[in-house]
N, C-alpha and C positions, 0 to 999 in steps of 0.2 A: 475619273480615276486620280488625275493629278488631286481634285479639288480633296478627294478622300486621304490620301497624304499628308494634304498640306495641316487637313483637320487633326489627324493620326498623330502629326507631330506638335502641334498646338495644344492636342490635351498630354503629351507626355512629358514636352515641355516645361506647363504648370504641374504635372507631378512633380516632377525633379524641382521646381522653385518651393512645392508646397512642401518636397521630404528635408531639401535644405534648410529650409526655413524650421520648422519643425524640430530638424539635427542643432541647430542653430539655437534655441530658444532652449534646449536643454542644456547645452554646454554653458549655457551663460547664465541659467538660474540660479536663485539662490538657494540655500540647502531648503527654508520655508518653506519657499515659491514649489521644488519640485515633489516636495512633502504632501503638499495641498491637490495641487494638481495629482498627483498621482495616486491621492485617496477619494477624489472625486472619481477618475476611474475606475478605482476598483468597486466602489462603491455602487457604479451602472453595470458593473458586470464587460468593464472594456478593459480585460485582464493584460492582453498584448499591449495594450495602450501604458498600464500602472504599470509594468512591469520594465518599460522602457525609463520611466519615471524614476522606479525604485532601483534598478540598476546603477544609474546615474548617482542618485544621493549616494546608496553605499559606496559606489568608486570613489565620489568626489571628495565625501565626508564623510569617509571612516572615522569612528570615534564620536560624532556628533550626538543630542538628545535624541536625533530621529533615528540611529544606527540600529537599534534594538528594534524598533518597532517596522523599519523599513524589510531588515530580513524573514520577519514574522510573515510578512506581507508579500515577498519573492516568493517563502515557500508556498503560501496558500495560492497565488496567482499561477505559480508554476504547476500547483497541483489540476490548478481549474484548465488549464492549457494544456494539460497531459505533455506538459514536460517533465518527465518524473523523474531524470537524471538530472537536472537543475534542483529539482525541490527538496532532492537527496543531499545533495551534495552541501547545498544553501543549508539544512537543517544542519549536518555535521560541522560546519561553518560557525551556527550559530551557538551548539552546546558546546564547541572549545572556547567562545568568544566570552559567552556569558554562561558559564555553567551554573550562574546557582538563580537564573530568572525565573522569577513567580511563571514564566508560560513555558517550560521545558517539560511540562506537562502536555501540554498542546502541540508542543514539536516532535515527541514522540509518537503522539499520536495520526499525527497526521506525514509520520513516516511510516510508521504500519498504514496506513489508507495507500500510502502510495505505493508498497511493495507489494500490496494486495491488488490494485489496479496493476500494476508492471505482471502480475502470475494470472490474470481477465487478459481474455483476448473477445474482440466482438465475430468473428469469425466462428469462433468455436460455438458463442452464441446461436448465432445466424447462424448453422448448421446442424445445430442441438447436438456437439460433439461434448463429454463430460469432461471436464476439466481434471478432473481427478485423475487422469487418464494419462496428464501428461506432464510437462517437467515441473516442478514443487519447488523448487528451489527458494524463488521468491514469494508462495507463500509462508516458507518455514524460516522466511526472514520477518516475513510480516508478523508471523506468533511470537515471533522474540521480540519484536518493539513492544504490541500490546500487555506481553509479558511482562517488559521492563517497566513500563509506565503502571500497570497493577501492581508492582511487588514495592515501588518506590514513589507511589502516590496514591494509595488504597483510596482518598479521599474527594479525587481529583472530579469533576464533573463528565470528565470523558472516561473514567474505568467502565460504567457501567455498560456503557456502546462497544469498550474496547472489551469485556469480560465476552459478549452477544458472540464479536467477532472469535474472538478464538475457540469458542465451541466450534461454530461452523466451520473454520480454518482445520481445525483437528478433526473434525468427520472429513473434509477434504483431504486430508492427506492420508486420512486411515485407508480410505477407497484406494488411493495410492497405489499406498502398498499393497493392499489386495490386490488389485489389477499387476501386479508386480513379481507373486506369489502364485499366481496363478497363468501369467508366464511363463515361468518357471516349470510349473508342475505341467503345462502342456510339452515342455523340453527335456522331461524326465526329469530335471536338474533339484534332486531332492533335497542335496545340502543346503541349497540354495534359498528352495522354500521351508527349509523347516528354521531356518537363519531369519527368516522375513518375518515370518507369522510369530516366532519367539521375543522379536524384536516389537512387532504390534502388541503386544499382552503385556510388554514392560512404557512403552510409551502412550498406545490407544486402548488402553483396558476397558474403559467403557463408551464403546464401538457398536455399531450394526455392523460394521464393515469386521472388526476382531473375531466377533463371534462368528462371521461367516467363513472366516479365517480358520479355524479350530476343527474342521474335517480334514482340509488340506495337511494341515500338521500331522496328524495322524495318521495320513497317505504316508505322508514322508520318513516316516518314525517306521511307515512298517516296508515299503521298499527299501529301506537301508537295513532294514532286520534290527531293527534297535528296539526288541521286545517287550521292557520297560518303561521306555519313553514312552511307546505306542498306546502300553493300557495306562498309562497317565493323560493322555490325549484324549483317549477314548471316552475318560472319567469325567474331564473338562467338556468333550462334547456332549454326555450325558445332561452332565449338571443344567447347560445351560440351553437344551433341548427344547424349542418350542418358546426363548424368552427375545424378545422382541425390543430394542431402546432406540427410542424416536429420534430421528436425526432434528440438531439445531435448523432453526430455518433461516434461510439467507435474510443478515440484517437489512435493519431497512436505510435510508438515504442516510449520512452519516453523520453526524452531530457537530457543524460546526459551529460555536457560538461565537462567529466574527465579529459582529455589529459589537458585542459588548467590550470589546478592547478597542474596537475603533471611538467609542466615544469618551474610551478613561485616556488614551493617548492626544487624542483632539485638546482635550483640556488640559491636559499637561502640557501641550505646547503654547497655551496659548499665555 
């Protein structure tokens, strides 16, 4: 027992000489040295490692040639780590810092990827619970990034990933409010639902989830006696009786083209 001990404290020992040492070698590098090192990291995919690295340069050497490229590199490492309130925050960081960088394209983007994982839950997954079902918040922040980076970089290599994305974002959120609206109408609460579904026909017009919407409304128009509304409702669900619009399908793995900025900044530094 003693001998287990003595061993117990001999490897923890060496941890704490190996973490000091380690703490030690970053405080003392140079802005290069922790630049290199910590794109070799990220480069094997040892994200906690670079990002120990990339922390360090931006504290050390703000303002530096590597400053710009060090934050680019927080946020994609924080992304990879599922720190998503670091890699938020890091990107806001960065469009005040450098608002007119040829990659604020990419930082947009890959702040929509990360409010879109923060509104993913693996639970709901693993339980086959619909997403759609529950709080949206931070998908309806994510349609606003992909939003922004389309309307103010139509040309960008990530609109087309980010265009994918907001279909399926907007069929997610139309279920939404259906499931929303249809709360509601189980609660009698008509005002309620015919406020929801009027709200989907001005935001999610072309919806599976809107037109599934379009009886409820018409429930609601006629338990509130609003006789008019109702045969306008009735008219809308005629019209669109029997038509069917194919839900986007979940994009695929998400387009980050890292490598090609790691090697325009390699050569710039050197």
């Amino acid at each position: 027992m003693r001998k287990l001990k003595s061993l117990t404290l001999i490897a923890l020992t060496a941890f704490a000489i190996s973490a000091c040492s380690s703490n030690k070698a970053v405080e003392q590098a140079s802005e290069q040295e922790l630049f290199s090192t910590a794109q070799t990291y990220i480069q094997d995919g040892s994200y906690s490692d670079a990002l120990r690295y990339f922390d360090a340069l931006d504290t050390r050497f703000p303002g530096s040639i590597y400053s710009e490229q060090a934050k680019l590199n927080i946020i994609y490492a924080s992304y990879k780590t599922q720190d998503y309130t670091k890699a938020i925050t890091t990107a806001d960081s960065f469009l005040h810092t450098f608002p007119n960088s040829q990659h604020a394209d990419y930082v947009l983007y890959m702040v929509g990827l990360t409010n879109t994982s923060m509104g993913d839950n693996f639970m709901q997954d693993f339980f086959g619970i619909d997403r759609a079902t529950r709080e949206s918040t931070s998908m309806k922040t994510a349609f606003s990034n992909f939003q922004t980076l389309v309307t103010h970089f139509p040309n960008s290599p990530y609109t087309p990933d980010a265009l994918a994305r907001m279909a399926y974002i907007k069929d997610h959120l139309a279920r939404h409010e259906l499931e929303i609206a249809k709360f509601y109408a189980e609660r009698k609460a008509w005002v309620a639902v015919a406020n929801r579904v009027t709200g989907m026909l001005k935001t999610y017009p072309d919806t599976q989830s809107t037109l599934e919407a379009l009886p409820l409304m018409q429930q609601a128009y006629h338990e509130l006696g609003l006789t008019q509304l109702e045969q306008q409702a009735a008219t809308l669900v005629k019209a669109n009786e029997g038509k069917q619009i194919q839900q986007a399908k979940k994009p695929d793995e998400p387009f980050l083209s890292f490598p090609s900025w790691l090697k325009f900044w390699d050569s710039k530094a050197e």
